[in-house]
C-alpha positions in Angstrom: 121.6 102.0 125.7 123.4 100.1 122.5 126.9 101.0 122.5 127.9 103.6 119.5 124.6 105.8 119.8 124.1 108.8 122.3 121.7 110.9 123.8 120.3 114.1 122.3 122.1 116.5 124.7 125.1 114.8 123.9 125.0 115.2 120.2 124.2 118.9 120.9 127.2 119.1 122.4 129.1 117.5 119.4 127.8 121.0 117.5 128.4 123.2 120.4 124.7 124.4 120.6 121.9 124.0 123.2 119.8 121.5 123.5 116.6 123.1 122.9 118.3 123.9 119.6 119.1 120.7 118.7 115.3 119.5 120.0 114.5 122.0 117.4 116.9 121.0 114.1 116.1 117.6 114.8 111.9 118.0 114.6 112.6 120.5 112.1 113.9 117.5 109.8 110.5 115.2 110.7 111.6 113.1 113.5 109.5 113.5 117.6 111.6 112.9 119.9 110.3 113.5 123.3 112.9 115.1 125.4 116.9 116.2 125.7 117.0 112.9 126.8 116.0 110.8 124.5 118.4 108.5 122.3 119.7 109.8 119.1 119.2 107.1 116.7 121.2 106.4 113.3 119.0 107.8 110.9 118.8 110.8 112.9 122.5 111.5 113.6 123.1 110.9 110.0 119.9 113.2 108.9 121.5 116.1 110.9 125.2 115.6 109.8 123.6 116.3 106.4 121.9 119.3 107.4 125.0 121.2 109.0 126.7 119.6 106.0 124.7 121.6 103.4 124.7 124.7 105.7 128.7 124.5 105.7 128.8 124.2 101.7 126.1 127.1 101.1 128.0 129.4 104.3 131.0 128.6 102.0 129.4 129.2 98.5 128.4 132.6 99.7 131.6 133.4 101.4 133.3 132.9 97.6 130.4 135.0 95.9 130.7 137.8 98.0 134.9 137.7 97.1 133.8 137.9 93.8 132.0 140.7 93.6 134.1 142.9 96.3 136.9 142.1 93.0 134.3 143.0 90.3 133.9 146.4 92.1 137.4 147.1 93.2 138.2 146.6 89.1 135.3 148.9 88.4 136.5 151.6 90.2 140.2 151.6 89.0 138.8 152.1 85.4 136.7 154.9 86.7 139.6 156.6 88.5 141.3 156.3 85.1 138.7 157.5 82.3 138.2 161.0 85.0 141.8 161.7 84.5 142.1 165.5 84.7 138.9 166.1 86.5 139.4 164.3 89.7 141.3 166.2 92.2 143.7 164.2 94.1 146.8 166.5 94.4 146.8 167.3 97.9 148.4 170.1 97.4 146.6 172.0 94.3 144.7 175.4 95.8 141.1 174.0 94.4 141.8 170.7 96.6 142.6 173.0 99.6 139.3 175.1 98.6 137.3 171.8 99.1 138.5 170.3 102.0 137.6 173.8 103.8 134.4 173.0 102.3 133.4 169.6 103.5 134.9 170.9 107.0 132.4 173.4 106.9 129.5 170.9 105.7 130.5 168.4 108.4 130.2 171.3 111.1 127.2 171.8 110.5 125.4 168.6 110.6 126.8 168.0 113.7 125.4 171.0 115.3 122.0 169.9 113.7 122.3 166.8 115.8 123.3 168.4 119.1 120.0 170.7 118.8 117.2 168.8 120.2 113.3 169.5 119.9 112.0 170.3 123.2 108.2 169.7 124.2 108.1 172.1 126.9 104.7 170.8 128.2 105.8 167.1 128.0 108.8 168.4 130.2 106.2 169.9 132.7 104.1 166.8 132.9 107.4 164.5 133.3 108.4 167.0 136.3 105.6 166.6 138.1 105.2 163.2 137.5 108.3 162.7 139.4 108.3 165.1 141.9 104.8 163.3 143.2 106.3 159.7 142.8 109.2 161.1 145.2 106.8 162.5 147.9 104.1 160.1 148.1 104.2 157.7 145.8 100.8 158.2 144.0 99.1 160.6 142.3 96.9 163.0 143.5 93.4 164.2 141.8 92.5 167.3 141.6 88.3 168.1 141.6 85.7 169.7 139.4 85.3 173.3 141.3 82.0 174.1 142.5 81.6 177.2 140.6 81.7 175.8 136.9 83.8 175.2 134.2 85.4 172.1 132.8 87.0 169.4 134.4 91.1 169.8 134.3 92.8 166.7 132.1 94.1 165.4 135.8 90.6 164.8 137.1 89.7 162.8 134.0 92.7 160.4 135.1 91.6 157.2 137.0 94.4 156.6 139.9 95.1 153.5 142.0 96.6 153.5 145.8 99.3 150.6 146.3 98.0 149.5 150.0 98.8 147.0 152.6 96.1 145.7 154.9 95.6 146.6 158.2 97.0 150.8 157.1 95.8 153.4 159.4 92.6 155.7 158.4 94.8 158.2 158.7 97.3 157.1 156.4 94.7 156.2 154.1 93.3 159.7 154.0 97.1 160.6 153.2 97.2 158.5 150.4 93.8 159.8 148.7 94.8 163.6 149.6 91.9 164.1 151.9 91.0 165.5 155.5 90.6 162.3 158.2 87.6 163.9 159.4 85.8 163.4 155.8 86.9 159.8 155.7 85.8 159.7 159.2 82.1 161.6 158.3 81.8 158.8 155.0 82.4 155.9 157.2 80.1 157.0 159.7 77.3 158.0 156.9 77.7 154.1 155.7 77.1 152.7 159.7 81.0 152.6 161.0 82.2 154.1 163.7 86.3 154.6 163.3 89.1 156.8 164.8 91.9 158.5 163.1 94.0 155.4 164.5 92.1 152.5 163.9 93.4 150.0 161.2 91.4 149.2 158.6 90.7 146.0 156.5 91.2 145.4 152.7 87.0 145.4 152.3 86.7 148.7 154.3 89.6 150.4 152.6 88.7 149.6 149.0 84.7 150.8 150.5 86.6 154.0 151.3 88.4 154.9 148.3 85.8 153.9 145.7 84.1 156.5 147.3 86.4 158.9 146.7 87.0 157.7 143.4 90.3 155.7 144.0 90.8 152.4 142.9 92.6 149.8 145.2 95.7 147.8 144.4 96.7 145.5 147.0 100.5 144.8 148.0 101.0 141.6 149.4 103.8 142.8 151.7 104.6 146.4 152.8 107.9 147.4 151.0 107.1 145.9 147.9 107.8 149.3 146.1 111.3 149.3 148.0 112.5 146.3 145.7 113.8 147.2 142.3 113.1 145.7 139.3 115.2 143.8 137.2 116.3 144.8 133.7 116.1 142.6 131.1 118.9 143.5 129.9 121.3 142.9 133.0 119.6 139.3 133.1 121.9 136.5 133.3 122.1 132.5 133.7 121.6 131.5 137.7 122.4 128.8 139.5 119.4 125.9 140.0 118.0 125.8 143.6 117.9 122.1 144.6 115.7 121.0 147.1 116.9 116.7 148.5 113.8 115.3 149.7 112.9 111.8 150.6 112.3 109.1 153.3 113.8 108.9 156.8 117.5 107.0 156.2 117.4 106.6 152.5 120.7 108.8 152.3 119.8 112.2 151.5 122.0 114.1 153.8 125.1 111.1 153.4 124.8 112.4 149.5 125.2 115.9 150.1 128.4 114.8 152.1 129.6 113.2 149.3 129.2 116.2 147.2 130.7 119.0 149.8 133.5 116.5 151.0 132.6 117.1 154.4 131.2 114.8 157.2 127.6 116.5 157.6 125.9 114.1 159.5 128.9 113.7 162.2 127.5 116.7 162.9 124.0 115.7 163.4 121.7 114.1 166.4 121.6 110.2 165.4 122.6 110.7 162.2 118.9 112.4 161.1 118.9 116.4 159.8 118.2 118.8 162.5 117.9 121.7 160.9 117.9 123.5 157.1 121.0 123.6 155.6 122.1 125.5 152.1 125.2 124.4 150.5 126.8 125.3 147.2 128.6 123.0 144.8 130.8 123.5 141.9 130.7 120.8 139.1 132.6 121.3 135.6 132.4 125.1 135.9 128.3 125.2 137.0 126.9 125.9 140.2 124.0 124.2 142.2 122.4 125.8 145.4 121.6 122.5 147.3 119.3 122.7 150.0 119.0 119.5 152.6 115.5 119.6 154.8 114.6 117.9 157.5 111.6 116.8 155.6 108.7 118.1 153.4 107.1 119.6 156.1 109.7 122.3 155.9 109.8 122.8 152.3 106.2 122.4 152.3 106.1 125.3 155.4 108.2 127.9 153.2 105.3 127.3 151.0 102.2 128.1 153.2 104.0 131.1 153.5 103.7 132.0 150.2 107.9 131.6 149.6 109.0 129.0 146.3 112.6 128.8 146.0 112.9 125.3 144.7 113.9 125.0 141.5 114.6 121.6 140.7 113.8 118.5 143.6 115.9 115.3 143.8 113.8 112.7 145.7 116.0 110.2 147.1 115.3 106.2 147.5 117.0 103.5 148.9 117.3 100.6 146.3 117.5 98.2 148.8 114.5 99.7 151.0 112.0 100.9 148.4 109.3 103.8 148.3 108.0 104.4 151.9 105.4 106.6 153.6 107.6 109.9 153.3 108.8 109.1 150.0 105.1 109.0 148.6 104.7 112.4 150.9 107.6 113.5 149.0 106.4 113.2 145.6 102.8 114.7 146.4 104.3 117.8 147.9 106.8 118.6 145.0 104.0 117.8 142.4 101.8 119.9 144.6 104.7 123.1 144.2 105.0 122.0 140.4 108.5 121.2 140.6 110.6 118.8 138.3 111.7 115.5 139.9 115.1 113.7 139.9 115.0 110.8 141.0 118.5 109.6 142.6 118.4 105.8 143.3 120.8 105.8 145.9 122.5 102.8 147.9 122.8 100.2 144.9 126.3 99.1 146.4 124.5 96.9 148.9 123.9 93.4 148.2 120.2 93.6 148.3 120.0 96.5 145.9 116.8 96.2 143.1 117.4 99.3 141.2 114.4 97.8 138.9 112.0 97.0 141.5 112.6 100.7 142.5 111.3 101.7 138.9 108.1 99.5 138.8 107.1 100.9 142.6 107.9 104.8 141.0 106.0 104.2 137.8 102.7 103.4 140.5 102.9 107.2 141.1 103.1 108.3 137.3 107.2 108.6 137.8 108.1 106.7 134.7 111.7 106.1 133.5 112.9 107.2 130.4 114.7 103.7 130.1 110.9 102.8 129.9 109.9 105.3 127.9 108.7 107.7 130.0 110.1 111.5 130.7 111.1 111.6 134.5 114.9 111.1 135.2 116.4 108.5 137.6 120.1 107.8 138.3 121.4 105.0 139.9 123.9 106.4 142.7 125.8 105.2 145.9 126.7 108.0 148.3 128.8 105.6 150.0 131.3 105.5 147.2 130.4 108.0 144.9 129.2 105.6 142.0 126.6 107.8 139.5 126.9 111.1 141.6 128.9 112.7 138.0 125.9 111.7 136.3 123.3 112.8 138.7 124.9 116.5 139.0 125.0 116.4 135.3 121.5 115.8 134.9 120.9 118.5 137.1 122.5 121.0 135.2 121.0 119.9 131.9 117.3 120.2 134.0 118.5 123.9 134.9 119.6 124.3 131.0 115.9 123.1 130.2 115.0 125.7 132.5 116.8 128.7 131.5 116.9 130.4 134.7 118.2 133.9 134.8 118.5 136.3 137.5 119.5 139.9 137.7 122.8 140.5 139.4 123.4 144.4 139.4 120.4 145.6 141.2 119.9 145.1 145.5 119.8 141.6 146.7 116.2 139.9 146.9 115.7 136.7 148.4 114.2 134.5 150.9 115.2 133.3 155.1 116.3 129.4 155.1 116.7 129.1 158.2 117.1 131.8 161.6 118.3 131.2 164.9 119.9 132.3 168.0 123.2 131.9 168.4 126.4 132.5 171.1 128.4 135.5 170.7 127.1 136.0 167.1 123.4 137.3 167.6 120.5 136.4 165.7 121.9 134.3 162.8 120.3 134.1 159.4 121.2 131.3 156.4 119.8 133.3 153.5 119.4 132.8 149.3 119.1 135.3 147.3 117.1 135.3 144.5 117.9 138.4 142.6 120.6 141.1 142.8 123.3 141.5 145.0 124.2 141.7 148.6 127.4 143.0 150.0 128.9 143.6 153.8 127.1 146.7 155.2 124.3 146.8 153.1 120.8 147.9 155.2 118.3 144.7 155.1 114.4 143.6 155.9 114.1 140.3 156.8 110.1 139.5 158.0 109.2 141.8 160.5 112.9 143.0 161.6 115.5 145.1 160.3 119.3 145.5 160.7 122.5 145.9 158.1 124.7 143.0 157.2 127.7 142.4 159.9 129.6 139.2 158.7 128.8 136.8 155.9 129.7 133.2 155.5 129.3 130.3 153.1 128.6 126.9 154.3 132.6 126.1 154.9 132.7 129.0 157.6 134.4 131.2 155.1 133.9 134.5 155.1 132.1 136.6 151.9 132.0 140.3 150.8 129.0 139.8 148.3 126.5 137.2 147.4 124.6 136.8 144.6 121.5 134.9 143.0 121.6 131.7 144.5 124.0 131.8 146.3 123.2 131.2 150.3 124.9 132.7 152.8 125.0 132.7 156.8 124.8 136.8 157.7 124.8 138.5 161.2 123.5 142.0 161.8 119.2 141.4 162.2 117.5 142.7 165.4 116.1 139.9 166.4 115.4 136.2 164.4 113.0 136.1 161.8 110.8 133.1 161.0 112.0 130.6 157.8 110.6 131.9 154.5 110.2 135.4 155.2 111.3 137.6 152.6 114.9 139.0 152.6 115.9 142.4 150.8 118.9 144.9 150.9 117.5 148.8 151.0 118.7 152.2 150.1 118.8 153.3 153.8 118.9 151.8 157.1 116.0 154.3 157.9 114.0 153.1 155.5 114.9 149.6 156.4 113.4 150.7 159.8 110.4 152.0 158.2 109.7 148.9 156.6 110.2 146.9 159.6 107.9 148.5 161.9 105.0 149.0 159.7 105.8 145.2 158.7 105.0 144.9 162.8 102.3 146.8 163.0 100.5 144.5 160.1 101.4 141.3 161.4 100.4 142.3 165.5 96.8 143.7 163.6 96.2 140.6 161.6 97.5 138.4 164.7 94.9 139.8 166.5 91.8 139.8 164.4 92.9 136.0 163.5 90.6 136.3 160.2 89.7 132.7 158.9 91.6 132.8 155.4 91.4 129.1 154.7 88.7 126.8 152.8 86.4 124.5 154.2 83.4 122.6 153.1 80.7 124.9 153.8 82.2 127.9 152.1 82.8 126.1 148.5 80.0 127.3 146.9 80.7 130.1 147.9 83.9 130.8 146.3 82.9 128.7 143.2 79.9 130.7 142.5 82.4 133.9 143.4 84.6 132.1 140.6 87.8 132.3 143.2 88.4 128.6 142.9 88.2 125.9 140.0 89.2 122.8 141.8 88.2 121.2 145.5 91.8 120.3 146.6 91.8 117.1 149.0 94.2 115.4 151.4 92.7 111.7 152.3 93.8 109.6 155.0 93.0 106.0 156.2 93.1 103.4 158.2 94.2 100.6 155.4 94.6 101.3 152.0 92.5 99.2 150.6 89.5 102.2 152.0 91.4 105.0 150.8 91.8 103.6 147.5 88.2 103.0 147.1 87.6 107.0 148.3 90.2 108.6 146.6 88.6 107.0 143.3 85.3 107.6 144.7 85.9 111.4 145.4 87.9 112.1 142.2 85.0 111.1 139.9 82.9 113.9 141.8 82.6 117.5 139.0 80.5 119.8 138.7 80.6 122.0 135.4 82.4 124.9 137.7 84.6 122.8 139.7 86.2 119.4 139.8 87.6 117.4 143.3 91.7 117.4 142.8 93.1 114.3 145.3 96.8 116.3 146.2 97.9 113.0 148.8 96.6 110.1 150.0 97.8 107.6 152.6 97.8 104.9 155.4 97.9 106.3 159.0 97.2 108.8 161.5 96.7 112.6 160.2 100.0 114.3 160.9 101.3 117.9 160.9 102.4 117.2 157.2 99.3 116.6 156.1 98.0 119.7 157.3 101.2 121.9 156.4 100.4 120.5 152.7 96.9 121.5 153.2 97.5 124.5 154.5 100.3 125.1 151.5 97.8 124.0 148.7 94.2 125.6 150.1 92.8 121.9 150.4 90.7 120.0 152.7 91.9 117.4 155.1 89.6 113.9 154.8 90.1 111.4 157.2 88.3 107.5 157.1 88.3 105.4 160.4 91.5 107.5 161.8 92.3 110.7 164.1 94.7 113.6 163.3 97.4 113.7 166.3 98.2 115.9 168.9 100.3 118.3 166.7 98.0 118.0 164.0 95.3 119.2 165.2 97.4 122.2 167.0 98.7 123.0 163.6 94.9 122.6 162.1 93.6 125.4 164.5 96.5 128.1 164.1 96.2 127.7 160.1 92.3 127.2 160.7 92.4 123.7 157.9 89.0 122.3 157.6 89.9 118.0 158.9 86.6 115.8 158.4 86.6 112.3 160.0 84.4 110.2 158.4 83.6 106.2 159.3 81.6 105.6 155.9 82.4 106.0 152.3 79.0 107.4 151.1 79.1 109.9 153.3 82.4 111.5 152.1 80.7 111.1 148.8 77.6 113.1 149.5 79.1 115.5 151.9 81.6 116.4 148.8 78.8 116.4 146.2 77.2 119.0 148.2 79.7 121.0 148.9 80.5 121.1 145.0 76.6 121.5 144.2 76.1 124.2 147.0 73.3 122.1 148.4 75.1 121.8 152.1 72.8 121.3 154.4 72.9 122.2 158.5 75.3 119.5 159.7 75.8 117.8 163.0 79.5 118.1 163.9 81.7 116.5 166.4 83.8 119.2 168.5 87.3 117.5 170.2 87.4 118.1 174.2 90.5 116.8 175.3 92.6 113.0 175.2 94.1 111.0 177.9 96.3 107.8 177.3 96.2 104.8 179.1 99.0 103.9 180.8 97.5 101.2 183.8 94.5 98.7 183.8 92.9 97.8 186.3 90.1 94.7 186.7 87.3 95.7 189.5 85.0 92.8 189.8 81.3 93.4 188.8 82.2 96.5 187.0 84.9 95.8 185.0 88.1 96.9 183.4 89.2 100.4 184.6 92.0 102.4 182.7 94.5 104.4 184.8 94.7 107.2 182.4 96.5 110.7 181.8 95.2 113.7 180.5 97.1 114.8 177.8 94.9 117.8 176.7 92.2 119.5 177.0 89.9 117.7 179.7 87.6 114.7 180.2 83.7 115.2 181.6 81.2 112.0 182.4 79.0 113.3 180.3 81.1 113.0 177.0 81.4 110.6 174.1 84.5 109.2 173.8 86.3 106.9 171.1 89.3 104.7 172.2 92.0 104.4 169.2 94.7 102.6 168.8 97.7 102.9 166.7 96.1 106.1 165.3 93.1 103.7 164.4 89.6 104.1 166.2 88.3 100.8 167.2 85.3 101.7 169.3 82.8 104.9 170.0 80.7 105.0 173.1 80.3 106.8 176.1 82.0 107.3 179.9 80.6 104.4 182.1 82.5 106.2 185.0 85.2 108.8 186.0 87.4 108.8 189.1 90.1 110.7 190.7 91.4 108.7 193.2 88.8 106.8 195.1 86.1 109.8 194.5 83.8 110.8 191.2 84.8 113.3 189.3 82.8 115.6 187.3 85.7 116.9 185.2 89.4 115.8 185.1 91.8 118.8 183.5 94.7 118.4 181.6 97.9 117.1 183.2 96.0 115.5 185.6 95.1 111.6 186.4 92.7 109.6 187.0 90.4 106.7 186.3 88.3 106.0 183.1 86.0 103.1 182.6 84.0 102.9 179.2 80.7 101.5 179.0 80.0 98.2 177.3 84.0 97.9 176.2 86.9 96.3 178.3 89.2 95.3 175.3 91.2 98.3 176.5 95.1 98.1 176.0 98.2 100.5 178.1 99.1 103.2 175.2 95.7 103.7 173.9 94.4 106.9 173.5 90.9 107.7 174.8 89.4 111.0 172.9 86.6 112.5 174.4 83.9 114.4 171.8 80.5 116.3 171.5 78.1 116.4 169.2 77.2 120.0 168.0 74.8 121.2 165.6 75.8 123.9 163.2 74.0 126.0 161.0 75.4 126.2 157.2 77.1 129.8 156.8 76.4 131.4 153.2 
């Protein structure tokens, strides 16, 4: 930048106003610049010192006008006072001045009493009464019905109510809430073909069945206590912290710039220098606050957000300038683009020798991450944890992002907020690091955290010192929970600790119902139609992973050209490699489908896949990606042959048996291995050949079936290129009918 010319947001602070309001003055006078950022050129400096110039003069003008005629009537009215003479009464002691001072006495007396008498609307008193007194006991309404024996409906019954439910309530409790006998709900259910007790829990299709025939209409809560939280008042709102979420690549200095920051030695603290667990940490920089928080990766920022929990205000991705943009760092990027989150970049390590700040630039501007310096809109500073170079700048541009942002908060009502991190710990309990969000928490207050109640024992910031309240994003480590909740439950303070108890166990009963019933609520490729026709979904959302990236190029292109006029295919990440748990946390996050050409997801990733039931298709050719998609999009998905995964085993001995061939000493890792199975042998998270068993030994003897845990001896027919640390899956082939 030329010396002698400035940014926008500094010349806003030349005028002491915002810098949306200088963003605005300065389009206002016919110039387009694009953001806060963006360099304040002469013509424009000089165009606004002439605006704030006029605006001075005519402020001043008017100033001098208004003298002028408080004068003009000040002179008026001593001429006045003079021409009355006799007539005005200003002897305070002549009887007719006494006369009318009891007079206006009087007068004033009696216009306050006017304004002390109100008009009461003794019906609209009545109605407000019971309004109330039913919101106290049951929190809904209740209907009154048409009697039997004629006359007109009451003005109640002509009222269409609503029931605020939770899946998975009682029929009981539902009967409660619609003011009618179990046994009728009981007698309706059975008339339409269920059988149900007074105890059985019902699901959200059966309860909204249920109340439409009783004439209710069904509002769903996504969590029970919902109507415990109070709302904020927009009035009370004011400026908040920004949440700040570090993310990027293994090494590249995220958690050695938060030390910087906080003046402590956090990674001295840490396994081989790598983050082992979440940590929140607030900073103080030229009298604003950031709530930093320092993952162990995006799979944990992108788990908070399959839970349906965004905190993240602002994200500063992190990149080594002497390293450049790797695996995660690309991962990075996807997942905060995938949350909708605004990116600062921090170019971090540039005191090293071998530093290319600008090589770091033309790799970011590959993922539509261009620098302003280059005309684009996202921010990158140039910074060196190691001696502090550019961290100024960085939190600056931080707190002009949260400016942008305008993030308020509402202090005075009970705290609100979200679990960072739980765990067990010595002496102290179950430990929770919590942020609220909204409203205020204070020592003794009753809380809800997930499925678990308690009321706040001890709370501490992250210097170990100890706190009476915390507010909007602030976090805090508290004490006092029952047991440890999960990261990204929610977090509230109640009215009472029995209602915090309340809370807590029907929070329980929910979670050990819908545990149980394990209903598929995820996507997969049969089911598009489906929702698109059903108009729940406007975009196919896909994760694509390959063996070399010149393939998953080619598909991602390939794919992403595939609409329909309902529906379009959305690529969310793309990448070289094995399929990995963060792949299928983002998936699972986002609602997308996992696609994966020539590789295999990994032992955790297909674990995750099952609990969060994600839809991963392996593919070994392009056009078959293309037209599975293109169905699925067109509803034209036929009855598909499907591979099912058996078990794996890993080579770790070969052996050469002459006339047969090579044998591979293998263990079972999971599942198990039969003789009858397909198998494919990959290496490096690669697949390099398909076939089937040629034979299977324990020992010296055949085996039909090896279990997990267990070893033995594989050989695989037609293939001896076989390698210690390869992985040997075993497969079937399974026919499946399309579901509609």
């Amino acid at each position: 930048m030329p010396k002698g010319t400035k940014r926008i947001y500094e010349l806003a602070k030349d005028y002491n106003i915002s810098s949306n309001a200088m963003l605005n003055v300065i389009r206002e006078l016919g110039f387009k610049p694009k953001s806060h950022m963006s360099v304040a050129m002469t013509a424009m400096i000089e165009a606004v010192q002439r605006k704030f110039a006029k605006e001075k003069q005519e402020a001043k003008k008017e100033m001098e006008h208004r003298e002028q005629v408080k004068k003009a009537v000040e002179k008026s009215v001593e001429k006045t006072n003079v021409r009355i003479g006799s007539i005005k009464i200003d002897d305070s002691k002549s009887p007719v001045a006494g006369i009318m001072r009891r007079l206006e006495k009087k007068q004033k007396k009696k216009e306050r009493r006017k304004k002390k008498v109100r008009n009461v609307d003794k019906g609209e008193v009545a109605r407000s009464f019971k309004t109330t007194m039913a919101t106290l006991a049951t929190s809904r309404s209740k209907k009154r019905y048409k009697r039997t024996g004629g006359g007109d409906m009451s003005a109640d019954a002509a009222m269409e109510y609503t029931l605020d439910v939770a899946e998975y309530i009682t029929l009981a409790e539902l009967a409660k809430l619609m003011d009618a006998r179990p046994a009728d709900v009981i007698t309706k259910l059975f008339e339409m073909g269920m059988m149900a007790t007074i105890n059985q829990r019902l699901d959200m299709d059966t309860i909204e069945m249920i109340a439409d025939e009783f004439e209710f209409k069904v509002n769903q809560i996504a969590e029970v206590g919902e109507a415990a939280k109070e709302e904020e008042h927009e009035e009370n709102l004011a400026s908040r912290a920004p949440v700040v979420t570090v993310m990027g690549h293994v090494d590249h200095g995220k958690t050695s710039l938060l030390d910087y920051i906080r003046k402590t030695n956090v990674v001295a603290g840490e396994a081989g220098a790598i983050t082992q667990h979440i940590g929140a940490y607030e900073v103080d920089y030229n009298g604003g606050k950031i709530a930093f928080l320092d993952t162990p990766g995006h799979e944990a920022f992108t788990a908070m957000r399959a839970r349906g929990t965004q905190i993240t205000d602002i994200v500063v991705l992190v990149v080594a300038a002497d390293d450049g943009v790797r695996p995660q760092t690309i991962e990075a990027i996807d997942h905060a683009r995938a949350a909708d989150v605004p990116i600062i970049v921090a170019i971090n390590k540039i005191d090293k020798p071998n530093a290319n700040p600008e090589n770091i630039r033309t790799q970011l501007s590959n993922y539509n991450l261009l620098s302003e310096e280059w005309g684009g809109k996202s921010i990158m500073v140039q910074i060196s944890a190691k001696t502090g170079e550019g961290i100024d700048k960085l939190l600056e541009m931080i707190l002009l992002q949260a400016e942008m942002l305008d993030l308020k908060a509402d202090p005075t009502i009970r705290a609100q907020g979200v679990v960072i991190d739980a765990r067990l710990e010595r002496g102290l309990g179950p430990t929770a690091t919590v942020l609220v969000q909204r409203g205020t928490a204070s020592i003794g207050d009753p809380i809800v955290a997930g499925v678990y109640n308690g009321r706040i024992r001890t709370m501490t910031n992250d210097r170990d010192e100890k706190l009476q309240t915390i507010g909007p994003s602030i976090p805090a480590q508290i004490t006092g929970l029952s047991a440890v909740p999960q990261a990204g439950d929610s977090f509230m303070a109640v009215k009472s600790e029995q209602e915090a108890k309340e809370i807590a166990a029907k929070r329980h009963q929910i979670k050990r119902e819908h545990d149980s019933r394990m209903m598929p609520g995820r996507i997969s490729l049969e089911q598009i139609y489906d929702r698109i026709k059903e108009g729940q979904i406007r975009e196919l959302k896909l994760v694509i992973k390959g063996d070399v990236d010149g393939s998953v190029e080619v598909l991602a292109d390939t794919l992403s050209k595939i609409a329909t006029d309902e529906v379009k295919a959305n690529i969310l990440h793309r990448g070289v490699g094995t399929i990995t748990e963060s792949d299928v946390l983002l998936a699972s996050a986002s609602g997308a489908i996992v696609i994966g050409f020539h590789v295999s997801p990994d032992v955790r990733a297909r674990e995750v896949a099952k609990e969060e039931n994600i839809d991963i298709r392996l593919y070994d050719i392009i056009y078959e990606a293309e037209k599975d998609v293109k169905d699925a999009l067109s509803g034209l998905l036929a009855p598909k042959i499907e591979e099912r995964y058996i078990g794996s085993a890993e080579i770790r001995n070969l052996f050469k048996v002459p006339k047969i061939g090579v044998i591979a000493g293998s263990y079972v890792r999971d599942g198990h291995l039969t003789r009858n199975h397909k198998v494919r042998v990959v290496r490096d998270g690669k697949q390099i050949y398909t076939g089937n068993i040629s034979s299977l030994k324990r020992f010296k003897d055949d085996a039909k079936e090896v279990k997990e845990g267990f070893e033995c001896g594989i050989g695989v027919e037609n293939f001896n290129d076989l390698k210690v640390g390869d992985v040997i899956e075993a497969f079937e082939i399974v026919e499946t009918a399309r579901t509609l």
